[in-house]
N, C-alpha and C positions, 0 to 999 in steps of 0.2 A: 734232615732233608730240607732244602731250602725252599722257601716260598716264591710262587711265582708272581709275579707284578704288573697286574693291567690296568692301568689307567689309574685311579685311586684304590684300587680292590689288590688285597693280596690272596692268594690261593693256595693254604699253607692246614696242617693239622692244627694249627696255632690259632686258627680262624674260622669263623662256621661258612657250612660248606655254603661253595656257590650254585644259586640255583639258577639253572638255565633254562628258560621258556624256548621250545622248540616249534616256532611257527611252519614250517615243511607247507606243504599245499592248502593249508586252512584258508587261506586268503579267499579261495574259489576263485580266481582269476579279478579281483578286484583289488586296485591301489587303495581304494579308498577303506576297504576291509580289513587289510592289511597294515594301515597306519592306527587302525583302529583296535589293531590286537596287540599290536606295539604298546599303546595307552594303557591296554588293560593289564599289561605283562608286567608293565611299570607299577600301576596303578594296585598290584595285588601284591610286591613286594619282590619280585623277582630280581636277579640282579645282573640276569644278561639276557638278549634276546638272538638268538640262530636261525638263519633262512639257508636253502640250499641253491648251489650257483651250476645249474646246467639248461642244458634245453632239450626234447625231445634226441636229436638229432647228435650229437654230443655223449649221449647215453647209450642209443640203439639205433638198429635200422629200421624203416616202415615196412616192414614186411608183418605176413598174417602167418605163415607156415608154423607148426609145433613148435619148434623153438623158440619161437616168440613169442608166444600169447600162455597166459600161467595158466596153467591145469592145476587148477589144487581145490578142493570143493571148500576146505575147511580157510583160505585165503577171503580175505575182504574184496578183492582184486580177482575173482575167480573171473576166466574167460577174457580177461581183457587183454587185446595184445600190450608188449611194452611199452612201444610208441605212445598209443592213444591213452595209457596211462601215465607216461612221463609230461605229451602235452596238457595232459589236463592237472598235472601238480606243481607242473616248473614255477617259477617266480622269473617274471622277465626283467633282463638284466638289465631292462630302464629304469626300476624299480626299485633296485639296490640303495643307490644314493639318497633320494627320501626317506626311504627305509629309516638306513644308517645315522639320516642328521638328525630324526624326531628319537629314534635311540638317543644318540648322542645330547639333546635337550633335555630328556627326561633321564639320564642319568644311567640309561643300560650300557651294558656292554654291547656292542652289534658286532657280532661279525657272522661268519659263513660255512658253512660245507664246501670244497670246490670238489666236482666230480670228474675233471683230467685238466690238461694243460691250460687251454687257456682261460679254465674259469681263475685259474691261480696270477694268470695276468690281469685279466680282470680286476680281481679283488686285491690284485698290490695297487695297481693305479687309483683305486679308493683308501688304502691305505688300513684296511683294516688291520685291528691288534692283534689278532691269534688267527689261528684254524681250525676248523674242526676234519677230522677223518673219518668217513662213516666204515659201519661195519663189512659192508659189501666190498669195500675199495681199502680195508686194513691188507691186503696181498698186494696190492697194485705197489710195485716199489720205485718204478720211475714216478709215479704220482708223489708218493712219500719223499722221496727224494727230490723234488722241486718243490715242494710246501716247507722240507726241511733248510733249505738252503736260503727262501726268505730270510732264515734268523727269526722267523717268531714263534711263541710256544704253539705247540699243538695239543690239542687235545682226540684220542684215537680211540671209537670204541674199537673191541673184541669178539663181538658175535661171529661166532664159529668156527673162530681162528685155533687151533692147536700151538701147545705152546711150543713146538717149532718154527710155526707159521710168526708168531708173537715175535719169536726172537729174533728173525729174518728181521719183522717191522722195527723193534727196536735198537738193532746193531745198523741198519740202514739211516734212522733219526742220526744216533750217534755219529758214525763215520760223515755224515754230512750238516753237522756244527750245530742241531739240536741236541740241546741238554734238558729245556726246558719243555717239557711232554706230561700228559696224564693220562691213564690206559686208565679206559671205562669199562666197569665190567655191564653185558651185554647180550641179550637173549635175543634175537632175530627173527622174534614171533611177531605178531601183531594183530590182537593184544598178546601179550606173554602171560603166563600163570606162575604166580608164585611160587608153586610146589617147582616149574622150571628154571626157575630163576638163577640158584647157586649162589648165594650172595656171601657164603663162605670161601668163594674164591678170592675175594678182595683183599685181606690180610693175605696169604698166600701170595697174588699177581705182586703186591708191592713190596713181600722181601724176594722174590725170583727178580724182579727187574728193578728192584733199587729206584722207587718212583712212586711220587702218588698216584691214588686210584680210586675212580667214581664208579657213580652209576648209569649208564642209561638205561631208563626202565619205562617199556612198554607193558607194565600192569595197568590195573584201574587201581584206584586210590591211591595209598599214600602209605602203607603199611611198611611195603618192601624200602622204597624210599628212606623212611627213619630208618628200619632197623640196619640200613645199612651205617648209614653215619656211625652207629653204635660199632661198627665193623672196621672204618678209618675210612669211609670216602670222604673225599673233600668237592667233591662234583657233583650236584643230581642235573639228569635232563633229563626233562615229559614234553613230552608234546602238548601243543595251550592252542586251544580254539575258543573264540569266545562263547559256543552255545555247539554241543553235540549235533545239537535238533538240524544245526545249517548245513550237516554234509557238509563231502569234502573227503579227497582221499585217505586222510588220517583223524579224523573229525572221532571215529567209533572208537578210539583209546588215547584221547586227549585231554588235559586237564580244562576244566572251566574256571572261570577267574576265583570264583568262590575256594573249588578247590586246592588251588595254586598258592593265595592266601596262609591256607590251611599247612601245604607243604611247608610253604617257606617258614611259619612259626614253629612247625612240628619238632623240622629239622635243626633249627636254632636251640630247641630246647633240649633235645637228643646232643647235641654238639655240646652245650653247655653243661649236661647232665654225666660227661665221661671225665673229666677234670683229672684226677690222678691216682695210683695207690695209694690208699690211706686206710690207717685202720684207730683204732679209739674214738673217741669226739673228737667232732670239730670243733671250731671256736663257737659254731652257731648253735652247737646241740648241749653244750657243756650247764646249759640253764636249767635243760632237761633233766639232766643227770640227779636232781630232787626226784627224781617220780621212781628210782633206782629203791627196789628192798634195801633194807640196813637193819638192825639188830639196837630196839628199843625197849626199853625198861616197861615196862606194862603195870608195876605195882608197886608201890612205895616199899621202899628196903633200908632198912638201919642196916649200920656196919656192923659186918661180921655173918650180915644173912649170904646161907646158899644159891647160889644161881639156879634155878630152876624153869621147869619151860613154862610155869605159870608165868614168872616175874620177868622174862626176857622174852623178845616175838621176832619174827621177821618178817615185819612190815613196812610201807611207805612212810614218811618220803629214807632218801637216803644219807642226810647226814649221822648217822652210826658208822660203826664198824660194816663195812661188808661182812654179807651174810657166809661167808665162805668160813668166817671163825664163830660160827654158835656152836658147833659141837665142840668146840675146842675150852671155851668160857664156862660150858653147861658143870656145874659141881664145886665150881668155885667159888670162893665168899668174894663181897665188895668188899673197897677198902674206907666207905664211909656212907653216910644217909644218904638214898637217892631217890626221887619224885617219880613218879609215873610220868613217861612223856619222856623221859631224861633220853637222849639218845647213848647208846653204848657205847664207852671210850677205853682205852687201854689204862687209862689214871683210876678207873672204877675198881679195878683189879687189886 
């Protein structure tokens, strides 16, 4: 499976995964909060930074009626209509471009969500490297189909999608010159619970669609996150506020800089800790291999003495015979004087 290529970063099983800081409305409508999460995104080790490209108006219509406003008690977002929840998370598109250039200075990757057609204009004329696809808009396949046709990778979560739904998105990539895609696997909770999560789907998504496969994870911590690496994602995304305490529509399942740190080294160690099938020692353990039972002389033996279990043992370290031939030695004579200490060899015989 080949790796994909942005900027200096490759995004391959070859390479620990990329972690993406998911800025989304944490900003609270402030530029300057916003350059400031960017710093901390950097600042904690992360290796890309995601904002999303819509605006109220774009998304929904200002209407109050049922339809629009979320009924769900167990939602963050309970009773608010869509609108007045989209204007208070958007990121206004004046905002993009400093965004992008202090990304760009400190070394993140920046790029975007776009949420229909023109935010995809938008963010060609900034030039951004990739896409992102959120979960809500993995159906939308005229959207899919103009993001694909930029020519840059995308990255699409799957929350809630059926893998009919799936296949639709990714035979749509493909038929319109993306090759270069990662399907995240994706819980559309907020927060999500681990016991929902499914992160056994990961292996699975990536030999159904011949692709790599991350995570986006709305848990708390960092649990799910590793163990999926262990699983072959090559992507995690959390959502990154610099402090819970500051609200903010996604503020209540968002990593803080401390914990984002903590990601990033988790997941690097988890990545580095799956290396290959191997079985015996390695080269590192093979020093070890002294502290191995072996089959040693215990009492001074003239030639021609019985082997018996007083005068043989199977004890540390392991330069002897493995211990797998004592019952095999036990009745036999040496074939010369042997010390106590002597380890057990096949010439004693």
């Amino acid at each position: 499976m080949k790796g994909i290529h942005i900027h200096e970063r490759t995004i391959s099983p070859n390479h620990p995964p990329l972690i993406i800081a998911e800025m989304s409305g944490n900003h609270n409508q402030s530029l300057e909060k916003a350059l400031s999460i960017v710093e901390a995104a950097a600042k904690s080790g992360a290796h890309a930074l995601k904002i999303q490209t819509y605006t109220a108006d774009t998304m929904t219509l200002d209407l109050t009626h049922k339809d629009f406003v979320i009924r769900d008690s167990n939602s963050l977002w309970n009773n608010q209509s869509l609108y007045k929840l989209y204007e208070q998370a958007y990121t206004p598109w004046e905002w993009h471009k400093p965004i992008f250039e202090r990304c760009k200075e400190l070394g993140l990757i920046g790029f975007s969500t776009p949420f229909d057609e023109t935010a995809v204009d938008f963010l060609e004329s900034l030039n951004v490297p990739l896409y992102k696809i959120a979960s809500f808009e993995n159906t939308d396949l005229p959207l899919i189909r103009k993001v694909a046709q930029t020519g840059k990778p995308m990255i699409i979560s799957t929350g809630m999608a059926s893998v009919g739904e799936l296949g639709e998105t990714v035979q749509t990539l493909r038929e319109n010159g993306c090759h270069q895609f990662i399907l995240l696997k994706c819980t559309s909770t907020y927060p999500a619970t681990p016991e929902k999560t499914n992160i056994l789907t990961i292996p699975h998504m990536k030999d159904l669609f011949q692709c790599q496969v991350g995570l986006s994870d709305h848990t708390l911590g960092i649990g799910v996150s590793v163990a999926s690496v262990a699983l072959g994602a090559t992507v995690i995304e959390k959502h990154f506020t610099l402090s819970r305490e500051d609200g903010g529509a996604d503020a209540a399942f968002s990593m803080e800089p401390a914990e984002m740190k903590s990601l990033v080294a988790e997941t690097n160690r988890a990545w580095q800790a799956l290396g290959s099938i191997h079985y015996g020692a390695t080269d590192h353990e093979k020093r070890s291999m002294m502290f191995r039972r072996s089959l040693y002389v215990t009492e001074d033996m003239k030639k021609g003495d019985v082997i018996t279990e007083e005068k043989v043992r199977i004890i540390r370290p392991g330069y002897g015979l493995p211990a797998k031939y004592y019952d095999m030695i036990l009745g036999k004579s040496v074939s010369k004087d042997v010390k106590r200490g002597t380890p057990f060899t096949w010439d004693l015989l």
